[in-house]
C-alpha positions in Angstrom: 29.7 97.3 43.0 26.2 95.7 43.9 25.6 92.2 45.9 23.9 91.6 42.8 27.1 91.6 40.9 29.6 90.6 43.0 27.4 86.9 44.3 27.3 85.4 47.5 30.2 85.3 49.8 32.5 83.0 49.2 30.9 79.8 51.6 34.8 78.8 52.6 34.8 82.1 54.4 31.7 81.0 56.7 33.7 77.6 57.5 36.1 77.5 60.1 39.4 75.5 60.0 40.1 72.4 57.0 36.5 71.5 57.0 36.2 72.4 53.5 39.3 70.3 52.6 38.2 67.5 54.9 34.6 67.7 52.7 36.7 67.5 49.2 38.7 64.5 50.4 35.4 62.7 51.5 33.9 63.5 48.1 37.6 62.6 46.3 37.5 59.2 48.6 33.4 58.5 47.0 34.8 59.1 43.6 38.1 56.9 43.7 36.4 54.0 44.9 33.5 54.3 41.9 30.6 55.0 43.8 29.8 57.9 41.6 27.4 58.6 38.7 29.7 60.8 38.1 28.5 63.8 39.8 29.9 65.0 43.2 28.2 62.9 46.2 27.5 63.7 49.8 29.4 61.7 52.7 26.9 59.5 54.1 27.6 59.9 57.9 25.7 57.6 60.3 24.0 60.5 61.7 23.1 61.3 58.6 21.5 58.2 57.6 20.0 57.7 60.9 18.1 61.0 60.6 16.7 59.1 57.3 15.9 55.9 59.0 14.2 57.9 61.4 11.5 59.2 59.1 9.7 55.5 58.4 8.5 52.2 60.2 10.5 50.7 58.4 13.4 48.5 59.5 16.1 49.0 58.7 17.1 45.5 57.5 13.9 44.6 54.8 14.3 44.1 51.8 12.5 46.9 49.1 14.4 46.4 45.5 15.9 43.2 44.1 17.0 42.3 40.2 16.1 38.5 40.1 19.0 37.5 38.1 21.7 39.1 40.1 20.0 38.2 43.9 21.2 41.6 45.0 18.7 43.5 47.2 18.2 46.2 48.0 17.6 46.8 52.0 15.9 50.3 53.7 19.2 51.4 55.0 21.3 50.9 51.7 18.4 53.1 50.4 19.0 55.5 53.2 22.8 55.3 52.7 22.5 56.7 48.7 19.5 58.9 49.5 22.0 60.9 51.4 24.6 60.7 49.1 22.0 61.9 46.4 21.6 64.6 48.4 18.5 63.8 50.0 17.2 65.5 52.9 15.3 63.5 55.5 11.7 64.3 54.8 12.2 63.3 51.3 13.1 59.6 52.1 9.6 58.3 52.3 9.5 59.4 48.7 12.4 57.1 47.9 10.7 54.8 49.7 7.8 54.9 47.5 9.1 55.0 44.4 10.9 52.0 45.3 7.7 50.2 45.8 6.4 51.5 42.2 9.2 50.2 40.5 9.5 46.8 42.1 5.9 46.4 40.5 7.2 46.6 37.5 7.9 43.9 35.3 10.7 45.5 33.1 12.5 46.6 36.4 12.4 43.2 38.3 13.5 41.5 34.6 16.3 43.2 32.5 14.8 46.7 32.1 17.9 48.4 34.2 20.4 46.7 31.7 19.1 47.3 28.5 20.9 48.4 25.5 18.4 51.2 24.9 18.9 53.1 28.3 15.7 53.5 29.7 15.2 55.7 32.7 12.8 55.7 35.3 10.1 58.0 35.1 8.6 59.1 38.3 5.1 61.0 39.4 4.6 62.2 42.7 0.9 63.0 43.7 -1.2 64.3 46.0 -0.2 67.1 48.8 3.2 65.8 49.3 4.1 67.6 45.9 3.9 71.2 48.1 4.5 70.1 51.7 7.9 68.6 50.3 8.9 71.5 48.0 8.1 69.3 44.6 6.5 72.0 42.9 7.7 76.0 42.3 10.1 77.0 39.9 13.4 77.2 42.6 12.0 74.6 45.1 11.0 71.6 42.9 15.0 71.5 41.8 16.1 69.6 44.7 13.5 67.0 45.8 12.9 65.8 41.8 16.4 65.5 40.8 18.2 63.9 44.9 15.0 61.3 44.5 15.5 60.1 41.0 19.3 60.0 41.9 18.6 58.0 44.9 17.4 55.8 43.1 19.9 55.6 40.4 23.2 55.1 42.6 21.5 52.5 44.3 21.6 50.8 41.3 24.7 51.7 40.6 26.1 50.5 43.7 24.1 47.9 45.4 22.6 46.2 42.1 26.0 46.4 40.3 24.5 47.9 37.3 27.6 50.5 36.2 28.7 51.8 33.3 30.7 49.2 31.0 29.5 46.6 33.2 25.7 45.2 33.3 25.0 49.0 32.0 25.9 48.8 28.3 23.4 51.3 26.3 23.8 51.4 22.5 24.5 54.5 21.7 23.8 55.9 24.5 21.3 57.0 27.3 18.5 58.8 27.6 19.4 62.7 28.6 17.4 62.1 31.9 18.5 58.7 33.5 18.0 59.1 36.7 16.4 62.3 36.7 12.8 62.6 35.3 10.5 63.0 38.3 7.1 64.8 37.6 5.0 66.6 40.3 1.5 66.2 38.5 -0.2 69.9 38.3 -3.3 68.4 39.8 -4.7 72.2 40.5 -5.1 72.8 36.9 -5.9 70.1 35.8 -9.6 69.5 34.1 -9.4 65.7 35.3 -8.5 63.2 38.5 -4.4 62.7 38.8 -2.7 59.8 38.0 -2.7 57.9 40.6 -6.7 58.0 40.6 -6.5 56.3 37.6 -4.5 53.5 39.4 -6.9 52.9 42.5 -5.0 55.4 44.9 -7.6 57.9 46.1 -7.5 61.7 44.8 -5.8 63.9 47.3 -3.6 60.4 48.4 -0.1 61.1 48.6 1.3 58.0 46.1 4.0 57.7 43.8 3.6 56.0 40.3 7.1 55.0 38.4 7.0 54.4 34.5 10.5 53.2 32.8 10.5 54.8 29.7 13.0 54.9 26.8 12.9 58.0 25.0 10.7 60.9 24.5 9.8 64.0 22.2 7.3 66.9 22.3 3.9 67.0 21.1 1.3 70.7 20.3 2.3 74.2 20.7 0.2 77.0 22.4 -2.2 78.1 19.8 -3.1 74.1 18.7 -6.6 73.3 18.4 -8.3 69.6 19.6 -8.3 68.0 16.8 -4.4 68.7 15.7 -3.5 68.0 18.8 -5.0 64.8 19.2 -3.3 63.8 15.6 0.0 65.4 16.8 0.1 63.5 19.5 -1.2 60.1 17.4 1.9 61.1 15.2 4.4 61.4 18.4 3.7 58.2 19.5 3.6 56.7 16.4 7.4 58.1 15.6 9.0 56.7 18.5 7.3 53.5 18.5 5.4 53.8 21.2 3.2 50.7 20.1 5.5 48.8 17.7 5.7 45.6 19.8 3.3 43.5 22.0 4.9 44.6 25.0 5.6 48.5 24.8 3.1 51.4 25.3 3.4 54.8 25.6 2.9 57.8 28.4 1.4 61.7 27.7 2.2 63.9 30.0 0.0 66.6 28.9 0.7 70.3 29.6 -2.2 72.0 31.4 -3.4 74.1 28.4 -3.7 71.2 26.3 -5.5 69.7 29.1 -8.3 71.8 29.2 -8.5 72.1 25.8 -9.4 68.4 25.3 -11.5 68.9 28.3 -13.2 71.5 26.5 -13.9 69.2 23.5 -15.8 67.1 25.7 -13.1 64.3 26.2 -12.3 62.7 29.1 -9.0 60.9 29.9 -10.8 57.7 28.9 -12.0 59.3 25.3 -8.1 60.4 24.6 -6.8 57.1 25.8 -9.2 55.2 23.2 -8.7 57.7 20.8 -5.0 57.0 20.5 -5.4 53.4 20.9 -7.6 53.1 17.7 -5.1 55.5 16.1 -2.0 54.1 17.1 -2.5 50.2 17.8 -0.5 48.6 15.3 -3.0 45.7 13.7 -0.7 43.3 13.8 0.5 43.7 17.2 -2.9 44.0 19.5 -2.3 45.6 22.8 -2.1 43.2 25.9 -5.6 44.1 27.5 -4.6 44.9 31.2 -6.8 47.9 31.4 -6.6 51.9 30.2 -3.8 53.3 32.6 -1.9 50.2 31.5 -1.9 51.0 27.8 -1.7 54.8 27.9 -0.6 56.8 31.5 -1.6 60.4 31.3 -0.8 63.0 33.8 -0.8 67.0 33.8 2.1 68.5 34.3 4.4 71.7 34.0 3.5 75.3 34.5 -0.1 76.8 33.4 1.4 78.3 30.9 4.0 76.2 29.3 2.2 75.5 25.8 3.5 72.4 24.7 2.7 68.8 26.2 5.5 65.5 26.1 4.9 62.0 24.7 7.5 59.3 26.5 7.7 55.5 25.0 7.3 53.3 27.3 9.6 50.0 28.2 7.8 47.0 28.2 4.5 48.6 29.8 3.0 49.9 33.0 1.0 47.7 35.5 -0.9 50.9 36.0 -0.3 50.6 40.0 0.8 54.0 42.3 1.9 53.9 45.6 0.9 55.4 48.7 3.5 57.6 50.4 4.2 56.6 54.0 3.8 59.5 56.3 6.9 60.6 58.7 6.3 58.5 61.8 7.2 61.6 63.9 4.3 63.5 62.2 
């Protein structure tokens, strides 16, 4: 029979010794002591973590995350420590770093956002050149930094803010399918308009981060839609999950490129679709806190060329409409 069939050697044949057995006690240990999110974790050696400590200015010791009502922080090397166990290889630390910064700018993540009963999860977009120097982008490579960043994040949480399931984490009925793992590489190449973080302050072709904690989420448009549906399909989206039912909640589009530059096409800007929405979806009786456009309605491009079919996310109590710079390796 083929390779093709037959897979990969088994890896236990490439490892000499118990170290395999050693590796499934570690991960056994992790899981006894309830430092999972229930998903296998990596050991988080002190070389290991050193090798992500190594990557920032950073010490060690500062303080980056906090949740006001439990005085927990959240320090650079506790960061470091679930980065690794996330899975996390080195060069995508300043990343974590980053998004760290995003969310502690956020007023629903500083207040009660991590412990409410509708399970939000955070939301992340990664701009600039970092998206392809890091492997965010590509239909194999993007797997690893997008998913070990969110979960970084998430176990840190878990673990050094004390938010765990049946604890301070009580969602009714449950949580949303991506909880710790929706983190967005904008496709800024074809897009017909500046990224995200532009819209925030952060120069175009800036590496920067942007973190939205959003609640729930559904599809909007198909590939043969025209401007005008679209526009009204999206109005309706946002209008279904109550994306502007309260003072304090908003919405996010992450368009698909194709719809894009479509609107584009039509003549509209980001501006004219955030406006456009506003006036379609602003519930009278519940006027929109004015903090400025990417605060009401975040739109990004995202997903392949191709893909046809564009995402409308509500959004938990806001977004203060502020990215993040990424800090560069300090060896680079």
């Amino acid at each position: 029979m083929s390779d093709r069939i037959h897979g990969p050697p088994h890896p236990a044949a490439e490892v000499a010794g118990g170290e395999w057995e050693a590796a499934y006690r570690a991960v056994a240990f992790m899981y006894e002591h309830g430092w999972s999110d229930r998903l296998p974790l990596v050991p988080a050696t002190p070389r290991r973590v050193a090798e992500l400590l190594a990557t920032t200015h950073r010490p060690p010791d500062q303080d980056i995350g906090r949740l006001d009502q439990l005085k927990s922080p959240v320090t650079v090397e506790v960061a470091a420590v679930h980065a690794v166990m996330a899975g996390c290889r080195p060069e995508h630390f300043p990343v974590v770093l980053a998004a760290w910064d995003a969310l502690m700018g956020e007023r629903s993540d500083v207040g009660g956002g991590w412990q409410s009963s509708s399970g939000p999860a955070r939301m992340i977009v990664v701009n600039g050149p970092v998206r392809h120097r890091l492997g965010f982008t590509g239909p194999a490579r993007g797997l690893r930094p997008s998913t070990t960043v969110t979960r970084a994040i998430g176990l840190t949480v878990h673990n050094a803010l004390g938010v765990v399931p049946h604890g301070l984490d009580r969602p009714a009925p449950g949580v949303l399918p991506g909880r710790w793992s929706m983190c967005v590489a904008e496709n800024e190449e074809d897009s017909p308009w500046p990224p995200l973080s532009a819209d925030g302050g952060v120069p175009a072709g800036t590496d920067a981060v942007s973190a939205i904690l959003v609640d729930t989420s559904t599809f909007a448009g198909g590939p043969d839609t025209a401007a005008g549906p679209l526009m009204a399909e999206l109005a309706g989206a946002i209008t279904r999950i109550g994306g502007w039912t309260s003072r304090h909640a908003g919405a996010a589009v992450l368009l698909c490129p194709g719809h894009a530059r479509l609107l584009a096409r039509a003549g509209m800007s980001k501006d004219d679709v955030r406006a456009l929405l506003t006036a379609r979806c602003a519930p009278p009786s519940s006027p929109l806190p004015r903090r400025g456009d990417p605060g009401h309605l975040p739109i990004a491009v995202a997903g392949a060329a191709d893909a046809g079919i564009s995402m409308v996310a509500r959004v938990f109590s806001g977004w203060s409409g502020t990215p993040v710079p990424v800090e560069r390796n300090r060896d680079t």
